[in-house]
N, C-alpha and C positions, 0 to 999 in steps of 0.2 A: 666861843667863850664857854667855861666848865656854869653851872649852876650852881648856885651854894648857898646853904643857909645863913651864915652868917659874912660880916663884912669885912672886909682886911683894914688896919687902920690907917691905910694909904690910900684906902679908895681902890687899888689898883683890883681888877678881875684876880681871881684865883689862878691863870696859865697867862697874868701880865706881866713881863719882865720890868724892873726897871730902865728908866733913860740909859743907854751906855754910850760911850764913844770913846777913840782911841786916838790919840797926837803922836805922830812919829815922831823922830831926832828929836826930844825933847832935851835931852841928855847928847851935848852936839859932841861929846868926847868918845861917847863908847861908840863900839862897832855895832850895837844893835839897842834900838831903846823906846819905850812906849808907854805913855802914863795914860790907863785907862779909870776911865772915871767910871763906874756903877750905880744910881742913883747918888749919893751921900759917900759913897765910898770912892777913894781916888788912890791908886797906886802908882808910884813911879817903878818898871822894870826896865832894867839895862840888862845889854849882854857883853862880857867881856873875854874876846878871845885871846889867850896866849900858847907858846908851844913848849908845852910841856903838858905831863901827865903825873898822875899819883906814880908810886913807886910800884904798888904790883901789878901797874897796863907800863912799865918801862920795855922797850923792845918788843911791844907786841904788835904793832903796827894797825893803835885803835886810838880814839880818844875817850873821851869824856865830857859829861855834864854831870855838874853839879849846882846847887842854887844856893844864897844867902836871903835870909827873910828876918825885915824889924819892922819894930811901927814907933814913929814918931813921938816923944813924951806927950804933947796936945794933940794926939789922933784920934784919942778919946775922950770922953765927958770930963774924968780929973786926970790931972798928970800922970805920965807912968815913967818910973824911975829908968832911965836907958840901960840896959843890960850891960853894957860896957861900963858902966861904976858899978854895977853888982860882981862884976869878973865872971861872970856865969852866965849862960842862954839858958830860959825857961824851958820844961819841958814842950809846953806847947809852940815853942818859936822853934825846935829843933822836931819835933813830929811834922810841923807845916813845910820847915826848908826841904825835909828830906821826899813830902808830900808831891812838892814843885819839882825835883829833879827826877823821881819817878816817871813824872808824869810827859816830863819833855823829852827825857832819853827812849819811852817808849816810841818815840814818833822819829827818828833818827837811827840811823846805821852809823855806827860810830865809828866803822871800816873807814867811812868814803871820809870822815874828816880828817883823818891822820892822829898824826902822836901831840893831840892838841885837847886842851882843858878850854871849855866853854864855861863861865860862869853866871848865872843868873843871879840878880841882883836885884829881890822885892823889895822895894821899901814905902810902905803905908801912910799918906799923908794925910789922912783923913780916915777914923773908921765907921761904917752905918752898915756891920754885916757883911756877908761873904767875901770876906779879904782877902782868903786862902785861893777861893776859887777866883775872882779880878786877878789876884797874882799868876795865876797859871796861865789864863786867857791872855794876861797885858804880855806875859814871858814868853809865850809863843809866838809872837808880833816880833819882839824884840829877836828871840832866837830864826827866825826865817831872815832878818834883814842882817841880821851877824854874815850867818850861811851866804847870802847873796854875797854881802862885801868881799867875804875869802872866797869867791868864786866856788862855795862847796853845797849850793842849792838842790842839787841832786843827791846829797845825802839825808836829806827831807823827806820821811816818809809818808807821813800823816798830818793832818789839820786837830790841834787838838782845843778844847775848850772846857770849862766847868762850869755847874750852876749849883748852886744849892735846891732844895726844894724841902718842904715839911709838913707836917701834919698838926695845925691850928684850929681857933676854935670856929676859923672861916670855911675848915674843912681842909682836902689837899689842897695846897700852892708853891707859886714856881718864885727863885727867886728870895729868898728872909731878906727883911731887912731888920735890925737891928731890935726892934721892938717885939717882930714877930717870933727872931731867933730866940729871944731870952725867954719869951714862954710857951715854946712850940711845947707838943706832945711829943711830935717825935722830928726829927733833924738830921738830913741826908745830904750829900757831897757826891755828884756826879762827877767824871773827871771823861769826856767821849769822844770819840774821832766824828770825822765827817763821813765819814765810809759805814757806820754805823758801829764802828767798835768800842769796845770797853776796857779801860785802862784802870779805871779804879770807881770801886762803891765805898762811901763810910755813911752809915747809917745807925742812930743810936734811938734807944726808945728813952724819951725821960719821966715817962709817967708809968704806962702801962705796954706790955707786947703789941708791937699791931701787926693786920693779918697781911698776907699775902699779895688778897689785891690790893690793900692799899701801895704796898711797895712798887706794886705795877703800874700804880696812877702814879706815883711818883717818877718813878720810870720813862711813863710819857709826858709827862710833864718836862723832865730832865730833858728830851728830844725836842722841843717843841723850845725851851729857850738857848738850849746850844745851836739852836738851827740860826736864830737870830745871830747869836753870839759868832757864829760865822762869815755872816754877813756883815760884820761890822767890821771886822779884823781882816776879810778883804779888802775891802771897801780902802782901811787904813792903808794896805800894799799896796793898793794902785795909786794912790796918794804920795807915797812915800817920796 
């Protein structure tokens, strides 16, 4: 465990994840589906396979992923009006959807699936902090047992997971939750394979620049709870 001067307000050490766990077929209709809980945070992800594809992968003998991402009006502290009466997606529900499908087409050959659209499908049932990232972790679960069901597992290339991680007045820590996001100093989006690779950083300073190493503590930090976050989302496979 990291040493730190000050205390998170969860108690949790500084490189402590939260509680997580994952329920497969939660969702008995779709082809692949996983509601991960994260401390306070619970996501339901489906995956839904059909055959067909956008219009400019027609005839090319590839597929596609793409994601959809909402959150429930009481997911949070007061109601939030559902996007579907506004006629509009916020900008932030459409940066996050398009966050998710990034991050799960990077782990797939979209050759070995065929001329087929995979859709992911977050939806937020609860929020306490890194949604974005439960949503990628719970989609990856759901996106492997799709894959299994159409017999197309070996178009799988990667394990992939996210954490959050930030810079608090506990010092670096792995993992926001809700209280610690809204007044971090600084606020980072890990997105990693299990092979050690890197799919995506977002990282924002909201007070002041911070240097280097801290980015690196974050860094290992990010490694240190995707390692868990992997272990769980097996765990969930062999379960399945």
């Amino acid at each position: 465990m990291t040493d730190t001067a000050g205390k998170r307000p969860s108690g949790r050490a500084p490189d402590e994840i939260r509680t997580v766990s994952i329920e497969t077929g939660f969702a008995r209709h779709a082809e692949g589906s996983a509601l991960i809980r994260v401390g306070g945070t619970e996501v339901l992800c489906t995956a839904t396979i059909e055959d067909r594809v956008p219009p400019f992968l027609r005839n090319k003998g590839q597929g596609w992923i793409t994601a959809e991402y909402g959150m429930l009006p009481r997911a949070t502290h007061s109601r939030g009006q559902r996007e579907a009466a506004k006629g509009k997606q916020s900008g932030r529900t459409q940066e996050i959807q398009r966050l998710i499908a990034r991050s799960l087409r990077a782990c797939v050959d979209l050759k070995k699936i065929g001329e087929r659209t995979i859709t992911l499908d977050c939806d937020v049932l609860n929020a306490d902090g890194g949604t974005r990232c439960a949503s990628i972790t719970g989609a990856w679960v759901a996106l492997s047992l799709a894959l299994k069901k159409a017999k197309r597992s070996q178009a799988l290339t990667a394990q992939v997971a996210a954490v959050s991680c930030g810079l608090t007045d506990a010092g670096a820590v792995l993992d926001l939750d809700y209280i610690e996001d809204s007044s971090a100093q600084a606020d980072t989006n890990f997105v990693l394979t299990a092979d050690g690779g890197i799919i995506e950083i977002q990282g924002t300073a909201e007070d002041k620049p911070f240097q280097e190493s801290e980015f690196f503590e974050l860094l290992r930090l990010a490694k240190l709870g995707t390692a868990r976050l992997f272990e769980v989302q097996n765990k969930a496979l062999e379960t399945a």
